[in-house]
C-alpha positions in Angstrom: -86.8 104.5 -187.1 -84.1 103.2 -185.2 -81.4 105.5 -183.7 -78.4 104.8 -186.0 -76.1 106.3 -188.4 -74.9 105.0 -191.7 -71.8 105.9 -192.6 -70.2 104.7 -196.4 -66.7 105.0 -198.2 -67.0 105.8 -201.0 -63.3 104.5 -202.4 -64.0 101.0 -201.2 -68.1 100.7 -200.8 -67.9 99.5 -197.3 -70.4 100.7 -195.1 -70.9 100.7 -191.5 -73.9 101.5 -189.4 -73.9 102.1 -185.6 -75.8 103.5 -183.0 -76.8 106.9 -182.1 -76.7 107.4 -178.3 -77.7 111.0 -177.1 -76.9 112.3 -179.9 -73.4 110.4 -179.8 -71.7 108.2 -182.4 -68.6 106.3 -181.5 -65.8 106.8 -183.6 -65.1 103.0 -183.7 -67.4 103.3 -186.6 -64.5 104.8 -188.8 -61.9 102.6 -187.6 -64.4 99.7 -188.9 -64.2 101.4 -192.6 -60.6 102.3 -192.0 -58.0 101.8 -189.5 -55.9 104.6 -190.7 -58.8 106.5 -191.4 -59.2 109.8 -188.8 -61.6 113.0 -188.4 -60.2 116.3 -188.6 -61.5 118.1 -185.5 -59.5 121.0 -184.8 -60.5 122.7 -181.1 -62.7 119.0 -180.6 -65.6 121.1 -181.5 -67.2 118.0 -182.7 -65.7 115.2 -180.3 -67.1 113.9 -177.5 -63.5 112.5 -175.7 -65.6 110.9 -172.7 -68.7 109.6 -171.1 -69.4 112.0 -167.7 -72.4 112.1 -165.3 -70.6 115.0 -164.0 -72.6 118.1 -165.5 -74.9 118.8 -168.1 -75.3 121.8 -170.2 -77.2 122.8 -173.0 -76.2 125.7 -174.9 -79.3 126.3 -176.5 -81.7 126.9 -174.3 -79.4 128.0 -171.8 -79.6 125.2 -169.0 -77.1 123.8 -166.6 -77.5 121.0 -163.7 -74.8 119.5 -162.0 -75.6 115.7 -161.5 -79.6 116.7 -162.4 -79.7 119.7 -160.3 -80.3 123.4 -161.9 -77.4 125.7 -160.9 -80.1 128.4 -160.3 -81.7 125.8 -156.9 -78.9 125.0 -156.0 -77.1 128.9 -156.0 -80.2 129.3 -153.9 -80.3 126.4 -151.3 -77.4 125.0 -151.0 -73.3 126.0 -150.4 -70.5 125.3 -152.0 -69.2 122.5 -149.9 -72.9 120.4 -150.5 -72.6 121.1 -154.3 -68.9 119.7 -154.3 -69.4 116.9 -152.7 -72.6 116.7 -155.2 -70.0 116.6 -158.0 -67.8 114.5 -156.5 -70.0 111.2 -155.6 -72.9 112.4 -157.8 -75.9 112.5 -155.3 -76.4 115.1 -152.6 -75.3 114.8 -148.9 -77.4 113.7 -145.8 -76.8 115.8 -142.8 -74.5 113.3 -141.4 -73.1 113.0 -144.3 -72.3 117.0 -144.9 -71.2 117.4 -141.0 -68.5 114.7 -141.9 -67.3 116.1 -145.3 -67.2 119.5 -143.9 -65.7 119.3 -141.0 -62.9 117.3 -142.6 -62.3 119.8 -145.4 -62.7 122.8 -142.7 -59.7 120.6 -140.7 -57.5 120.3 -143.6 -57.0 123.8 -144.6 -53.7 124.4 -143.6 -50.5 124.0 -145.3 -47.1 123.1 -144.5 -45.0 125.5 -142.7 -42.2 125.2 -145.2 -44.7 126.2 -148.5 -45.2 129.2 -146.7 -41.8 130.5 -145.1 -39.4 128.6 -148.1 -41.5 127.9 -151.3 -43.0 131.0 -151.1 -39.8 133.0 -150.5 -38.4 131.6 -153.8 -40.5 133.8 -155.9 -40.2 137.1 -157.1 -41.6 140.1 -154.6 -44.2 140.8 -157.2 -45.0 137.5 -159.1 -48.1 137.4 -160.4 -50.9 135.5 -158.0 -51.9 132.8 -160.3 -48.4 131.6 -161.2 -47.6 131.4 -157.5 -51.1 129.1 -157.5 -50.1 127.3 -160.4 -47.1 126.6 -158.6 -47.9 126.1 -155.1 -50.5 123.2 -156.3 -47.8 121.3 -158.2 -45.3 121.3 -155.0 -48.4 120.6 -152.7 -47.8 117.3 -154.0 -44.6 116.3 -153.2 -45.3 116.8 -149.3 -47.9 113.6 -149.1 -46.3 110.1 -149.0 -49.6 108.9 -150.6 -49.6 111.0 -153.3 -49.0 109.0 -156.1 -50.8 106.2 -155.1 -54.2 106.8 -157.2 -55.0 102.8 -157.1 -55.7 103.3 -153.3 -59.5 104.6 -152.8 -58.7 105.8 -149.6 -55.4 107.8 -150.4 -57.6 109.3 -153.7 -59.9 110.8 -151.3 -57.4 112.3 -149.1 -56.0 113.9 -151.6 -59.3 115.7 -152.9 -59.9 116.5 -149.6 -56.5 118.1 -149.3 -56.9 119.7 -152.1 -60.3 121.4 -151.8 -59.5 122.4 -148.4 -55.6 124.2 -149.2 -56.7 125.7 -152.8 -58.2 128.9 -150.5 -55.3 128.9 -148.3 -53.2 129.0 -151.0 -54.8 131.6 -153.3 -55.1 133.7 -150.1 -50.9 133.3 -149.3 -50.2 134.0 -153.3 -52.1 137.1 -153.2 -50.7 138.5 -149.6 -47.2 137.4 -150.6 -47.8 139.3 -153.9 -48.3 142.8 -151.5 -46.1 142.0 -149.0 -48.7 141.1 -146.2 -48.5 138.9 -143.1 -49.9 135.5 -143.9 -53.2 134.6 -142.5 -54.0 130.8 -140.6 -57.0 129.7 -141.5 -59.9 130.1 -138.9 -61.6 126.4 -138.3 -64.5 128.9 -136.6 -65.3 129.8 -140.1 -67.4 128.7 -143.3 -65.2 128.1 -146.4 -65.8 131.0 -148.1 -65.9 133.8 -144.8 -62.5 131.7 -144.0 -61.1 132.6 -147.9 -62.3 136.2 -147.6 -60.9 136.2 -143.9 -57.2 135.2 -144.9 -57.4 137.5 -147.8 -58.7 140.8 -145.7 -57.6 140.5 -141.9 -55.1 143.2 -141.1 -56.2 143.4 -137.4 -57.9 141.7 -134.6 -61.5 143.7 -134.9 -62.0 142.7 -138.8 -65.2 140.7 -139.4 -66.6 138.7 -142.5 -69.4 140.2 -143.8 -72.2 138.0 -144.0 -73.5 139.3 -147.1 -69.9 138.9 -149.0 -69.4 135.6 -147.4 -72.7 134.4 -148.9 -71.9 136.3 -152.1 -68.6 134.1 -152.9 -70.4 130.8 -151.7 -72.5 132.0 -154.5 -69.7 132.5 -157.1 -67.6 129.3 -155.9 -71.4 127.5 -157.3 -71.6 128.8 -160.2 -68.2 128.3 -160.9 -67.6 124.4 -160.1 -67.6 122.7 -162.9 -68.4 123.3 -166.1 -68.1 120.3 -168.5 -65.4 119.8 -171.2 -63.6 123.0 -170.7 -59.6 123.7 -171.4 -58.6 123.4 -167.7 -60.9 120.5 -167.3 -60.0 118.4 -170.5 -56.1 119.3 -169.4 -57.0 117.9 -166.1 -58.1 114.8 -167.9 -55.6 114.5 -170.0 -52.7 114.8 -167.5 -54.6 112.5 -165.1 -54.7 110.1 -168.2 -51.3 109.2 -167.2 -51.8 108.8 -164.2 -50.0 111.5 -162.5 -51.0 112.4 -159.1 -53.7 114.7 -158.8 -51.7 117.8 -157.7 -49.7 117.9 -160.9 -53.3 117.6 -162.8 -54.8 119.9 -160.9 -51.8 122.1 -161.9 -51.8 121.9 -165.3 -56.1 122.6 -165.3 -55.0 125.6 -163.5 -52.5 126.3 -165.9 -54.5 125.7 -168.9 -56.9 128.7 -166.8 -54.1 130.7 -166.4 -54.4 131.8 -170.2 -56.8 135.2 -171.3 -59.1 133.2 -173.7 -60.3 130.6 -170.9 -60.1 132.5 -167.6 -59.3 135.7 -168.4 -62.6 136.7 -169.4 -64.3 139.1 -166.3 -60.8 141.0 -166.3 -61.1 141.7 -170.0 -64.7 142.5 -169.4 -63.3 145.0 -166.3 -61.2 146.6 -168.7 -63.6 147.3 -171.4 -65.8 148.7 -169.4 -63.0 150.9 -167.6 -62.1 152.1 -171.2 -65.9 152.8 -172.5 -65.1 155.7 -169.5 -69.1 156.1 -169.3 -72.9 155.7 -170.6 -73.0 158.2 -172.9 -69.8 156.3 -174.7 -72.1 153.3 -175.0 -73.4 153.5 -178.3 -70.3 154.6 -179.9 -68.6 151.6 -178.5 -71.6 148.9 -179.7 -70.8 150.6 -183.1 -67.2 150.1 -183.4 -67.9 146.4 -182.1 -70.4 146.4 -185.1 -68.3 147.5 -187.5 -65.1 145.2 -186.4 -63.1 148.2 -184.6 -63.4 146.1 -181.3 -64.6 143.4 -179.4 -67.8 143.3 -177.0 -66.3 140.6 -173.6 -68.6 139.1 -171.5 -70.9 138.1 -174.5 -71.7 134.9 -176.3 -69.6 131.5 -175.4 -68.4 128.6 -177.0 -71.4 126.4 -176.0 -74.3 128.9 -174.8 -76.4 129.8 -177.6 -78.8 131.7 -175.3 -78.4 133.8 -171.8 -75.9 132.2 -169.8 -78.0 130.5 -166.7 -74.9 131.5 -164.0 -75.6 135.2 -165.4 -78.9 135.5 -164.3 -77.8 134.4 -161.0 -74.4 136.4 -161.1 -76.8 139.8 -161.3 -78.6 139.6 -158.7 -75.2 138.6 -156.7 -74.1 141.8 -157.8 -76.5 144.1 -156.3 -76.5 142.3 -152.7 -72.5 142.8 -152.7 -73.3 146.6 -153.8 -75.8 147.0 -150.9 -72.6 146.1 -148.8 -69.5 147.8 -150.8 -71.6 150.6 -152.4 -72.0 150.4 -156.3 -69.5 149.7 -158.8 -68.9 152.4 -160.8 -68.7 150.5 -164.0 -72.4 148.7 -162.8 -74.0 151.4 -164.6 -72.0 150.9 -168.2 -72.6 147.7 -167.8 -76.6 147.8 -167.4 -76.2 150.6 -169.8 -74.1 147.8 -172.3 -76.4 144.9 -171.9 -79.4 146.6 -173.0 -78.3 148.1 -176.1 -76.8 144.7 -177.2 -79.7 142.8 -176.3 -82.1 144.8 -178.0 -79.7 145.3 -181.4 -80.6 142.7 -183.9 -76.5 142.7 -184.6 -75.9 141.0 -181.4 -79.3 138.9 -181.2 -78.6 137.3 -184.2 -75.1 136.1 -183.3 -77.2 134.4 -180.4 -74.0 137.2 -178.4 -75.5 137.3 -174.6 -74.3 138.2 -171.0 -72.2 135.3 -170.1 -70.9 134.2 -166.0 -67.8 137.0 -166.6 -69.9 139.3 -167.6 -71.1 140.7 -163.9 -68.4 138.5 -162.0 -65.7 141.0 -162.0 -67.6 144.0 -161.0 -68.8 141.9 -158.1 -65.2 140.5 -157.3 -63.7 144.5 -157.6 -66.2 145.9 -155.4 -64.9 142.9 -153.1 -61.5 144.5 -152.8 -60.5 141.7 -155.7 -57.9 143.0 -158.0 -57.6 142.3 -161.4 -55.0 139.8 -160.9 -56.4 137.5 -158.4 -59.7 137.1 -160.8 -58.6 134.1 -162.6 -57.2 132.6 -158.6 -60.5 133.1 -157.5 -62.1 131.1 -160.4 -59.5 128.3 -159.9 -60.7 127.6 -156.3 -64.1 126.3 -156.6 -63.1 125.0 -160.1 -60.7 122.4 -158.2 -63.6 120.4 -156.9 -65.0 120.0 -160.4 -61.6 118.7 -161.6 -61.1 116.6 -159.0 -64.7 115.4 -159.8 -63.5 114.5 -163.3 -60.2 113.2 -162.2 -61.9 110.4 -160.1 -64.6 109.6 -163.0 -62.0 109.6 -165.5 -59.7 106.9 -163.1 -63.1 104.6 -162.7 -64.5 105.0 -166.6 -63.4 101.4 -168.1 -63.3 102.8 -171.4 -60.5 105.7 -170.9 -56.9 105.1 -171.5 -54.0 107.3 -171.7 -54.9 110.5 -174.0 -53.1 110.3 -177.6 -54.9 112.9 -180.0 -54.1 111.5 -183.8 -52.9 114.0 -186.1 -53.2 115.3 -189.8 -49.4 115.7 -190.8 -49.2 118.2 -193.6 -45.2 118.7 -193.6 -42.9 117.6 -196.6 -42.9 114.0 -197.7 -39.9 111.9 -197.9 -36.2 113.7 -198.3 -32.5 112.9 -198.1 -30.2 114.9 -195.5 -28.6 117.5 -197.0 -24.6 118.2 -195.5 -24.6 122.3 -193.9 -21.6 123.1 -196.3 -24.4 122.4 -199.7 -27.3 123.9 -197.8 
């Protein structure tokens, strides 16, 4: 049987058959029957709105691979710098190859003087970190001639570069702006991640990244690349549909992050567990989740249908960081939590397991992290993703500025009516 789906109206009798490619239909099939003919898709829980070699996840048995590769080899073997340059041109790096890029990301990790002593300054003493980001990213922009120019190759990879290498510098400056600390420089001496943590922590001359940690957030920055058609990243897409330089895309994916439902999750999942108080609260919380009375964060997600892969991975993270920062007192709850919910048909059922924000937040408060800077911390790594499908999205052929059809369902035709009969 061939691969192909039949589709027929049945107010004229036309009927159009096309093919089926992993388990893909193009919608030209109903412009064929119809040109003013759409699908109702709200959320695009059905749509596929492009064709990426980028990542590849499967909800239902709980696998992810980033150009072929399984997060869980690559969380073990490689670092984040391999693994976005692994998104970016879709193969991994020969050691050449790896010295180059991360030498030239390492050198391009500071920012302007006048982002940090005027941009900065502009804001409120106690603005929140990720809308300094948010901001910061956007203006980052408008201090590179070559910018705009996404046509050029070579300006489009100085610009990733840039961006890769500043995102930590910035999210360090929002968050020691935020509590009125002396601004770090980076440290060229350093990996990515010890120099991140190193502008975050350093208050004096003797402070020292801890391996452990260091290796820890390499960790996190992995599992939290890229992960397909999410909000941030389809509002990256959208946004560099139009071709606007990549700073104000990477903006608005960062915005689009910015909101609770999409990267807000670990700090929800911090605060439920600060408000379950302790173990022997546990079952009294699973059964006012059960009966509607509340809701159980860190479980289930839009695509997994089965353990999250980065959780796994995420766990063991945690303990290493605890071995270091002592345990988390909420680590207990949160053992406690998993295994009543994953033994209670309620929750099994509802395919509802421990997703990547589910142990991420205890690990990034036992870190020092506050609540605030979660969603910052997730943006970082995630910048390489989007840049990933920034450039893929410039090179597909097929893509063209995004314009979403719609279902109007206001009033039909009527005349103005004058204010003085209304």
């Amino acid at each position: 049987m061939p691969d192909t789906i039949t589709i027929t109206d049945d107010r004229t009798g036309k009927t159009v058959t096309v093919p089926i490619e992993g388990g893909v239909f193009p919608a030209s099939a109903v412009r064929e029957l119809d040109p003013s003919l759409f699908v109702y898709d709200p959320a695009y829980m059905q749509t596929a709105s492009c064709k990426s070699a980028i990542t590849y996840l499967d909800g239902g048995n709980g696998i992810l691979r980033y150009s072929g590769y399984p997060i869980e080899q690559l969380a073990e073997h490689s670092t984040y710098l391999e693994v976005a340059y692994l998104l970016l041109h879709g193969e991994l790096p020969t050691a050449d190859q790896l010295d180059t890029w991360t030498h030239d990301v390492t050198h391009h990790t500071f920012i302007h003087e006048n982002m940090r002593k005027r941009f900065v300054d502009g804001f409120h003493y106690d603005a929140h970190p990720m809308g300094l980001f948010i901001s910061a990213v956007a203006a980052l922009g408008t201090f590179y001639d070559g910018a705009k120019d996404i046509d050029d190759e070579h300006q489009r990879h100085r610009q990733i570069l840039r961006l890769i290498a500043k995102t930590p510098t910035i999210a360090a400056m929002s968050y020691r702006f935020s509590q009125g600390l002396p601004f770090n420089y980076p440290d060229n001496d350093l990996t990515y991640a010890a120099n991140f943590l190193n502008m975050m922590w350093k208050i004096g001359p003797d402070y020292t990244v801890d391996p452990v940690l260091a290796k820890a957030m390499d960790i996190l920055f992995i599992l939290h690349a890229d992960h397909e058609q999410n909000c941030g990243t389809t509002a990256m897409r959208v946004v560099g549909s139009s071709h606007a330089d990549p700073y104000s895309a990477a903006a608005a994916a960062a915005a689009a992050l910015y909101g609770p439902l999409h990267g807000g999750a670990n700090e929800a999942v911090v605060r439920m567990l600060s408000e379950i108080g302790s173990i022997e609260n546990v079952p009294a919380f699973i059964e006012s989740v059960k009966a509607g009375e509340g809701r159980l964060m860190g479980f289930g997600h839009r695509v997994y249908k089965n353990y999250d892969p980065r959780a796994t991975i995420i766990k063991q993270t945690a303990y290493d960081v605890f071995e270091v920062t002592g345990k988390n007192p909420l680590l207990d709850i949160a053992l406690a939590l998993e295994e009543v919910a994953l033994s209670d048909s309620y929750f099994i059922d509802r395919k509802l397991y421990p997703n990547v924000d589910f142990y991420s937040g205890l690990i990034y408060q036992a870190m020092g992290f506050p609540v605030e800077m979660f969603t910052v911390l997730f943006a970082i790594p995630r910048t390489a993703g989007w840049l990933a499908h920034w450039q893929e999205l410039l090179n597909d052929p097929a893509q063209r500025i995004s314009r979403p059809r719609q279902w109007y369902d206001g009033p039909g035709e009527r005349d103005y009516v004058a204010l003085e009969q209304r």
